[in-house]
The first five atom37 places (N, CA, C, CB, O) and aatype in JSON, in Angstrom:
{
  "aatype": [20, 20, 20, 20, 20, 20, 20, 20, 20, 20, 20, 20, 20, 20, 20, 20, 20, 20, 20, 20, 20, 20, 20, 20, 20, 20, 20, 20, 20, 20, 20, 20, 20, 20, 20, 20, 20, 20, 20, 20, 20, 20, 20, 20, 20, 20, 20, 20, 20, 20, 20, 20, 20, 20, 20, 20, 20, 20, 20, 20, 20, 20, 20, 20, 20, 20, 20, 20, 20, 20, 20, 20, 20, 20, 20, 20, 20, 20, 20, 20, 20, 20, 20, 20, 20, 20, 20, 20, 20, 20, 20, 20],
  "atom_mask": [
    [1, 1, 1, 1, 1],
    [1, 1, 1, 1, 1],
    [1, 1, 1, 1, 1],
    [1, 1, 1, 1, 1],
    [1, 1, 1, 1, 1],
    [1, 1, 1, 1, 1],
    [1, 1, 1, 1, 1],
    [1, 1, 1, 1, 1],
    [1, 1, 1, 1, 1],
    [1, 1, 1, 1, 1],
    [1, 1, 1, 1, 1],
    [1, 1, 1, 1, 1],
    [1, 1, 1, 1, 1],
    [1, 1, 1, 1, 1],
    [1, 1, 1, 1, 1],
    [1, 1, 1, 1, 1],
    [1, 1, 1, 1, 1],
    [1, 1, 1, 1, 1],
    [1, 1, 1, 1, 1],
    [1, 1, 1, 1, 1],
    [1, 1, 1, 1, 1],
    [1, 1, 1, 1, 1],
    [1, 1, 1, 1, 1],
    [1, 1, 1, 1, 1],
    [1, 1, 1, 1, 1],
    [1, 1, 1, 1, 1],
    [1, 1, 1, 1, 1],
    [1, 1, 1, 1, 1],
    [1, 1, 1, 1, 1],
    [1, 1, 1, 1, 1],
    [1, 1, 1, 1, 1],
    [1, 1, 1, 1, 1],
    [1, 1, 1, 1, 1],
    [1, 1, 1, 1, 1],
    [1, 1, 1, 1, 1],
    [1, 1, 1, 1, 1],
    [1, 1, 1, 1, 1],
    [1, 1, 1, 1, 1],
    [1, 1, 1, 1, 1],
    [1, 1, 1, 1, 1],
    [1, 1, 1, 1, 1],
    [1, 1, 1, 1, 1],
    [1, 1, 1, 1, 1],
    [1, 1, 1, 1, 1],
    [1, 1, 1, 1, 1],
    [1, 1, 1, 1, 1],
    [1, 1, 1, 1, 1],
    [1, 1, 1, 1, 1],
    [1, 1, 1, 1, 1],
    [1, 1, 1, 1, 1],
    [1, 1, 1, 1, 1],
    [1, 1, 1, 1, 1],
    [1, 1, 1, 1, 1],
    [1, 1, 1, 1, 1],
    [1, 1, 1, 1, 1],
    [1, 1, 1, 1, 1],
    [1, 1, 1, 1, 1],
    [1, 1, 1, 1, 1],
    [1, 1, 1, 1, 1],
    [1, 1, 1, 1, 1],
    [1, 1, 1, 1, 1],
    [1, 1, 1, 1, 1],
    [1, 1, 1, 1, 1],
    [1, 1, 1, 1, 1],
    [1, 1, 1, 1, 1],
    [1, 1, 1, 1, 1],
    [1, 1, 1, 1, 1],
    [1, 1, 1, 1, 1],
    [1, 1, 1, 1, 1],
    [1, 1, 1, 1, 1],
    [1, 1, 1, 1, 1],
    [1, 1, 1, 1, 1],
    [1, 1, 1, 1, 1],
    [1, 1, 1, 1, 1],
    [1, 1, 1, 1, 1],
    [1, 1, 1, 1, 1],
    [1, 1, 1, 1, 1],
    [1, 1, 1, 1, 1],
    [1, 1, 1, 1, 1],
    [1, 1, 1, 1, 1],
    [1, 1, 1, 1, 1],
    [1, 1, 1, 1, 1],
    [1, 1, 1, 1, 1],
    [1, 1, 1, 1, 1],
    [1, 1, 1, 1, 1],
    [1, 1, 1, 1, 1],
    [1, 1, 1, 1, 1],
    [1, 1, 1, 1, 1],
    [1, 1, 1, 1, 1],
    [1, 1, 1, 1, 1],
    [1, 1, 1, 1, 1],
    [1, 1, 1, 1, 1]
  ],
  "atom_positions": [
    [[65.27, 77.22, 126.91], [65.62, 75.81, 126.73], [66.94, 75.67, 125.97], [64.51, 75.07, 125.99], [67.86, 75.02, 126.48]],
    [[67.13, 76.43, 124.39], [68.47, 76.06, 124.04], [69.48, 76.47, 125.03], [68.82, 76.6, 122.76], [70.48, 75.78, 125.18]],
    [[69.26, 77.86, 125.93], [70.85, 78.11, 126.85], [70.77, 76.63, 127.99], [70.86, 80.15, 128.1], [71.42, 76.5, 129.02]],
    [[70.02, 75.9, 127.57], [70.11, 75.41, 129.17], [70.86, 73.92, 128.33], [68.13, 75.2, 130.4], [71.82, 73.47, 128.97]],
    [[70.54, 73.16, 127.05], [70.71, 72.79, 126.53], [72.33, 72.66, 125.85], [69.83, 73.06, 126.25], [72.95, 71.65, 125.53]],
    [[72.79, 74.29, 125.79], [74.36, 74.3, 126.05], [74.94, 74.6, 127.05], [74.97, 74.97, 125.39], [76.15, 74.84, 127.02]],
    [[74.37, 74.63, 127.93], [75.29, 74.59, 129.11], [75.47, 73.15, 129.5], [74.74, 75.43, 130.33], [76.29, 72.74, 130.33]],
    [[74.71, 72.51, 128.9], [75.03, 70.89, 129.05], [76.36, 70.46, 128.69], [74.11, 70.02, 128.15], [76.98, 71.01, 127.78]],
    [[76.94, 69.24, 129.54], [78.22, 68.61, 128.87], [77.6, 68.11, 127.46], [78.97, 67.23, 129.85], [76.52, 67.61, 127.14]],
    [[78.98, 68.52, 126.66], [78.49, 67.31, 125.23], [79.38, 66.16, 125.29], [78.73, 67.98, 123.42], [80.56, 66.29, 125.63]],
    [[78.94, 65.24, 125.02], [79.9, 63.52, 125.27], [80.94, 64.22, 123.68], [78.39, 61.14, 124.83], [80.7, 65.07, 122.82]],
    [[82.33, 63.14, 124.02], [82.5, 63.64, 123.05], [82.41, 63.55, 121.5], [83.14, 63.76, 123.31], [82.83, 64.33, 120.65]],
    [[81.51, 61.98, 121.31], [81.17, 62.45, 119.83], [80.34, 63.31, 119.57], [80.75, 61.59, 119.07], [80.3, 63.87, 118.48]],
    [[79.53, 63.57, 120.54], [78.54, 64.63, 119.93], [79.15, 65.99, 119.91], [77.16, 64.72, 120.74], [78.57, 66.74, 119.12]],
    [[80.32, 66.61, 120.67], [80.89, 67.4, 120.4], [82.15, 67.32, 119.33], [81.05, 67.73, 121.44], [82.69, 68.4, 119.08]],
    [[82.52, 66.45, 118.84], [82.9, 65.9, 117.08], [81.85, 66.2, 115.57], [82.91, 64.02, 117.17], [82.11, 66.64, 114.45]],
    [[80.64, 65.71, 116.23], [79.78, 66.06, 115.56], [79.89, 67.2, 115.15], [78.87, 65.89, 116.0], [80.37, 67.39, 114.03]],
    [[79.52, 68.17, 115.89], [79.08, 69.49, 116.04], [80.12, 69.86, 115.39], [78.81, 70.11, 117.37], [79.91, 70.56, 114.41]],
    [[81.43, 69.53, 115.71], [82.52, 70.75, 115.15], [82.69, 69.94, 113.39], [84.55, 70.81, 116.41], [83.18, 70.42, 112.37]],
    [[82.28, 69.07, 113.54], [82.54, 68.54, 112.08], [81.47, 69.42, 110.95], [82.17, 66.68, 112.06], [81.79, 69.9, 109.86]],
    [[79.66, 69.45, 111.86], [78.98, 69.98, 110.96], [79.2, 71.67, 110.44], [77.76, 69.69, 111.47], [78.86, 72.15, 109.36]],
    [[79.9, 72.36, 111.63], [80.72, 73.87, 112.01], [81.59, 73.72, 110.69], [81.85, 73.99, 113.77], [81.23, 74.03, 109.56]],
    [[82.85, 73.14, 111.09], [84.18, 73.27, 109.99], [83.28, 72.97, 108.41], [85.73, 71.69, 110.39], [83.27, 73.77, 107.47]],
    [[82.75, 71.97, 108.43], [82.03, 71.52, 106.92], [81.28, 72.74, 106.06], [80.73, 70.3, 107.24], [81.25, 73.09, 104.88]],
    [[80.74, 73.15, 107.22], [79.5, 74.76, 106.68], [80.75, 75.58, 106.91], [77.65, 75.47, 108.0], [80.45, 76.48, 106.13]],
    [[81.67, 75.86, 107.29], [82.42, 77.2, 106.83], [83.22, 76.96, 105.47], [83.54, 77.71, 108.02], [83.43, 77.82, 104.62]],
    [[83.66, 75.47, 105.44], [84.94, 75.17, 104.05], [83.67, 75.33, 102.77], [86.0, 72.93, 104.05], [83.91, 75.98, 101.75]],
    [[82.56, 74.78, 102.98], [81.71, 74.63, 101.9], [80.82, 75.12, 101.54], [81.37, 73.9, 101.81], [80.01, 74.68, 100.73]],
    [[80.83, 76.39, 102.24], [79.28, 77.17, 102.45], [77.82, 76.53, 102.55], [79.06, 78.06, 101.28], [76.93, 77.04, 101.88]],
    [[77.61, 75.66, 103.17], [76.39, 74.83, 103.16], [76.51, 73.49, 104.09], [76.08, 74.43, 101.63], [77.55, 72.83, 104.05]],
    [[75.57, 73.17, 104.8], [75.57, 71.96, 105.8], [76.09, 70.75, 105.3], [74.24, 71.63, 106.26], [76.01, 70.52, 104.09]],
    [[76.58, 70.0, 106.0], [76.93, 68.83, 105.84], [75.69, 68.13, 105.42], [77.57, 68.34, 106.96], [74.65, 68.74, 105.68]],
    [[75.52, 66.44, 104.56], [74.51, 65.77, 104.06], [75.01, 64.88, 105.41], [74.46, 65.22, 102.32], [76.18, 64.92, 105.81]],
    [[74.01, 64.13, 106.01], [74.36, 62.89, 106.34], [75.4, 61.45, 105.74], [73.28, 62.63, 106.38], [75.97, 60.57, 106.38]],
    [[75.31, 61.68, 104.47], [76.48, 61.02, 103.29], [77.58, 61.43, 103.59], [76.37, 61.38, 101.75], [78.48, 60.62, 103.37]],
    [[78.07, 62.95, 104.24], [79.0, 63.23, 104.38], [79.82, 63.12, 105.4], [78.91, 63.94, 104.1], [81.0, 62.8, 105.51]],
    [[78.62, 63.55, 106.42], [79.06, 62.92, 108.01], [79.32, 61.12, 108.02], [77.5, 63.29, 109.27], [80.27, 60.87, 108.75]],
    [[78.89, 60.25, 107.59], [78.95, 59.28, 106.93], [80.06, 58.7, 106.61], [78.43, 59.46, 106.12], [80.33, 57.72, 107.3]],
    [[80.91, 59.03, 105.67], [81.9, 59.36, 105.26], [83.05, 60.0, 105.98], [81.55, 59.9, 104.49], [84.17, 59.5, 105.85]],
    [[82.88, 60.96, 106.67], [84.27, 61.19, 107.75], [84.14, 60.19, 109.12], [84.3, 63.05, 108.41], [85.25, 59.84, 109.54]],
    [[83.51, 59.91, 109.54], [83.54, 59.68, 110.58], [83.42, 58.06, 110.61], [82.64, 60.49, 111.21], [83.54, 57.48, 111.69]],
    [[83.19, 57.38, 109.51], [83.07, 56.1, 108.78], [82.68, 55.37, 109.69], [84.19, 55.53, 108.1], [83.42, 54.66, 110.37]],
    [[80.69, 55.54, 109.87], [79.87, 54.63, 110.33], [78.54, 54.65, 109.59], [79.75, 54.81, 111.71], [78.42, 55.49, 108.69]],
    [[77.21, 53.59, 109.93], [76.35, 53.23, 109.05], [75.52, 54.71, 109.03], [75.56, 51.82, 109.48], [75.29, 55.49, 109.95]],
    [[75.27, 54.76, 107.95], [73.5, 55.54, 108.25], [72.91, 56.18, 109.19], [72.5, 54.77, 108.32], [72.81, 57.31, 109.67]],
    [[72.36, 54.57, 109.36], [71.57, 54.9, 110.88], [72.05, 55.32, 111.9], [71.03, 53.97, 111.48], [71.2, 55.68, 112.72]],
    [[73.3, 55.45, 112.29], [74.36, 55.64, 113.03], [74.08, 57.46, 113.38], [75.87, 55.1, 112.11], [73.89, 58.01, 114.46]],
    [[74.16, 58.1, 111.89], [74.1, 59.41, 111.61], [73.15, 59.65, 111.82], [74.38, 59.86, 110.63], [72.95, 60.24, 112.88]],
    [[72.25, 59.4, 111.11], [70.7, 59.45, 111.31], [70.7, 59.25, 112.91], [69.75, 58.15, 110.37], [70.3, 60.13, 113.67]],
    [[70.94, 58.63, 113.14], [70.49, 58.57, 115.34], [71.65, 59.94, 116.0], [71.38, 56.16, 116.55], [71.53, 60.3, 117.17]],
    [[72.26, 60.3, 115.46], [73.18, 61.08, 115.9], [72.35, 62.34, 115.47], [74.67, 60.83, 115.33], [72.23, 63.08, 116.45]],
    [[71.8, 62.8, 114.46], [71.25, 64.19, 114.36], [70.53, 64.33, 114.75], [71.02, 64.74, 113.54], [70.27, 65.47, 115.12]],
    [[69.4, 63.02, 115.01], [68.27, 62.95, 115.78], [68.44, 63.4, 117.17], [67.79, 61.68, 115.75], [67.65, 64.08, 117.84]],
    [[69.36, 63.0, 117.45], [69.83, 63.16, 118.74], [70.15, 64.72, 119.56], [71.02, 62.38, 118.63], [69.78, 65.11, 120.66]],
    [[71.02, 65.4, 118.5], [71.59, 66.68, 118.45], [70.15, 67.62, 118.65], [72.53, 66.92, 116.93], [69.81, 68.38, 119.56]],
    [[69.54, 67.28, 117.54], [68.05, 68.54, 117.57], [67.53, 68.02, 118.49], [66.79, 68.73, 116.26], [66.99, 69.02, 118.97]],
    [[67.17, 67.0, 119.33], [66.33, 66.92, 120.38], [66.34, 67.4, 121.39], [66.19, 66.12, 120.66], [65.37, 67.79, 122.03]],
    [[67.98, 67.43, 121.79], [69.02, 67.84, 122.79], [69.31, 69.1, 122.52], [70.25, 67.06, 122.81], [70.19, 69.69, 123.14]],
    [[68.6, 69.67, 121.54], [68.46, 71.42, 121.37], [70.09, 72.28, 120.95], [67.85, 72.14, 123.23], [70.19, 73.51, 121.05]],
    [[71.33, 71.34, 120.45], [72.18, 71.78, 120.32], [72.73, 71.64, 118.43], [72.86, 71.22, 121.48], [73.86, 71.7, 117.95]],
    [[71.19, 71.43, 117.66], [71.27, 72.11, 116.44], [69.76, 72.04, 116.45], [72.18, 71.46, 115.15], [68.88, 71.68, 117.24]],
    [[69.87, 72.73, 114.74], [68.3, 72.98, 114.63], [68.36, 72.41, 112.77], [67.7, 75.14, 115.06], [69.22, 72.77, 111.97]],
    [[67.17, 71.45, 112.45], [67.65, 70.77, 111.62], [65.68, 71.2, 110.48], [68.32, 68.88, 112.44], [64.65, 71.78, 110.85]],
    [[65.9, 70.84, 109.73], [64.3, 70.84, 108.87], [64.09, 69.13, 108.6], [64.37, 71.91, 106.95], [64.96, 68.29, 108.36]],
    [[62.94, 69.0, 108.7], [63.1, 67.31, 108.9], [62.66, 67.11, 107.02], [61.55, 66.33, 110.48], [61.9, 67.87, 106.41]],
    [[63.15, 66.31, 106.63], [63.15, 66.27, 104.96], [63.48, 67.38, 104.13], [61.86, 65.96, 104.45], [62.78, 67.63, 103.15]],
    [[64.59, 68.18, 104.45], [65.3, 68.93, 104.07], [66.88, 68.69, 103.77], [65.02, 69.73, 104.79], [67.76, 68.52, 104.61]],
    [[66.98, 68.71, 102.56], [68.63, 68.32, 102.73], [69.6, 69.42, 103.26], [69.27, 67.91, 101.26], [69.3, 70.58, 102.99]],
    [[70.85, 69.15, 104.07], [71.72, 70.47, 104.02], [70.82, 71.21, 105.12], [71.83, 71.35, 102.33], [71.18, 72.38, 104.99]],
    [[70.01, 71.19, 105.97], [69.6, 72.48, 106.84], [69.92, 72.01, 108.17], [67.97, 72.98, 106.74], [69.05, 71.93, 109.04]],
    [[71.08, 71.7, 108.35], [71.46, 71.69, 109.91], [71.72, 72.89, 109.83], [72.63, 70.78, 110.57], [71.78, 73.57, 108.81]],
    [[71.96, 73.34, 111.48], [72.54, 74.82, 111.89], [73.33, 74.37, 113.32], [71.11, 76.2, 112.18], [72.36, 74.2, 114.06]],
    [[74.22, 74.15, 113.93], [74.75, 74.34, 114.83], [74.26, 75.44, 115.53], [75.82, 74.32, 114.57], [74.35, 76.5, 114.91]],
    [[73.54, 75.51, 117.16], [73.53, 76.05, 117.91], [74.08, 76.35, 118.95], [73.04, 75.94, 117.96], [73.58, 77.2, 119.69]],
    [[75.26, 75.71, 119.25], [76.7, 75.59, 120.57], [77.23, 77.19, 119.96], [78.42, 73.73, 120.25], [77.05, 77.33, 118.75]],
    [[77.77, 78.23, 120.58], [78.74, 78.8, 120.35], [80.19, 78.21, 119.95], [78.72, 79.4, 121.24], [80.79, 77.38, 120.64]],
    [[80.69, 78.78, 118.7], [81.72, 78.03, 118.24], [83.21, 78.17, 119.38], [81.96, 78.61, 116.63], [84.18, 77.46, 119.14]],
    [[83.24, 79.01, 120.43], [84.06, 78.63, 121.36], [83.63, 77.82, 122.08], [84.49, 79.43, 122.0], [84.4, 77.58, 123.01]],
    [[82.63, 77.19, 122.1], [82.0, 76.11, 123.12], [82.76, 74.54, 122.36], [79.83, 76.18, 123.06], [83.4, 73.74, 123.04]],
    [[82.55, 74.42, 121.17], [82.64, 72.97, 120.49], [84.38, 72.86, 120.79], [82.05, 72.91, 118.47], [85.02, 73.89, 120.96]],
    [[84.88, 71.79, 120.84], [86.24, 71.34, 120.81], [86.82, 71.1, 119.74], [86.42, 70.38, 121.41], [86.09, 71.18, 118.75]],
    [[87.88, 70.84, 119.56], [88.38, 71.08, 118.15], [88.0, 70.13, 117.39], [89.74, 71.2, 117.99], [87.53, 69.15, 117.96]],
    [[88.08, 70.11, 116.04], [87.51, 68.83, 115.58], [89.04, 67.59, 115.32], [86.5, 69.28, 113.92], [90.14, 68.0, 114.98]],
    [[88.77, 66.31, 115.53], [89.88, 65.46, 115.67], [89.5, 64.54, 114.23], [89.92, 64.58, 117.32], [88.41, 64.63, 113.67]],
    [[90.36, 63.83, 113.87], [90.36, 63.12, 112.67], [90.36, 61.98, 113.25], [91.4, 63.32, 111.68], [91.38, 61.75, 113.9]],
    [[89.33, 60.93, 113.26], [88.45, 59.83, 113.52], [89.14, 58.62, 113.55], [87.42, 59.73, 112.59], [88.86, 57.73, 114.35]],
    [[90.45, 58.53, 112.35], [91.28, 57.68, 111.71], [92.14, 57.36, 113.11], [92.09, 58.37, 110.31], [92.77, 58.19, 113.76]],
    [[92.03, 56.18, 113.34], [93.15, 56.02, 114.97], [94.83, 55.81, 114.37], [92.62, 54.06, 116.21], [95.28, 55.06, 113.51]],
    [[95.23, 56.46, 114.92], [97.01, 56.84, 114.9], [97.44, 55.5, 115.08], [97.77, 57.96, 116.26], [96.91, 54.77, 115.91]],
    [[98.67, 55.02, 114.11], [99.52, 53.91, 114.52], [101.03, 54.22, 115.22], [99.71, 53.1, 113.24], [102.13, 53.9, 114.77]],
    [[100.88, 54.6, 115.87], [102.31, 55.54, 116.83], [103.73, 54.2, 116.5], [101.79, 55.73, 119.43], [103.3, 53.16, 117.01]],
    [[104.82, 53.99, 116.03], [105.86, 53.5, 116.3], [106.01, 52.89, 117.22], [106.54, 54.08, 116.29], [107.12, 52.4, 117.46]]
  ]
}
C-alpha cells in the first residue's frame, strides 16, 4: 500500500507539505509541530490539522495520533519537489 501510495501524483501543496516537514526535520533534528507548519505556510489550524490528516491517510507520512513532533515523511526525498516559500513575489 505505501509503494502504491507514492507512486501517486502529490497535488502540489501536499507535495510543499512534505518537503517542508523533510527540510524542518533535517535543520532541526525533530518533526515539525503543527504551530510550525502553521506558521510557514500562514493558514488556520484546522487547515494543518486537515492537511496531516490527510497525508497519513494517503499513506505518504506516518504520524502517532497525540504525539507531538512524530511525523515521518514516507515519499523518497528525490520524489518531493523543492520546497517554495509560500510568500507571493511582488515582481516590478
Amino acid at each position: 500500500m505505501q509503494q502504491d501510495a507514492q507512486r501517486r501524483r502529490l497535488t502540489l501543496l501536499q507535495g510543499q507539505y512534505l518537503a517542508f516537514i523533510r527540510a524542518y526535520t533535517l535543520i532541526h533534528r525533530e518533526p515539525p509541530a503543527e504551530a510550525d507548519m502553521r506558521r510557514f505556510f500562514r493558514v488556520t489550524p484546522p487547515s494543518v490539522h486537515r492537511m496531516v490528516l490527510t497525508l497519513a491517510e494517503s499513506g505518504l507520512i506516518e504520524r502517532t495520533p497525540g504525539q507531538a513532533r512524530s511525523l515521518r515523511v514516507l515519499v523518497p526525498p528525490k520524489e518531493l519537489p523543492p520546497l517554495e516559500d509560500p510568500t507571493p513575489h511582488e515582481d516590478a
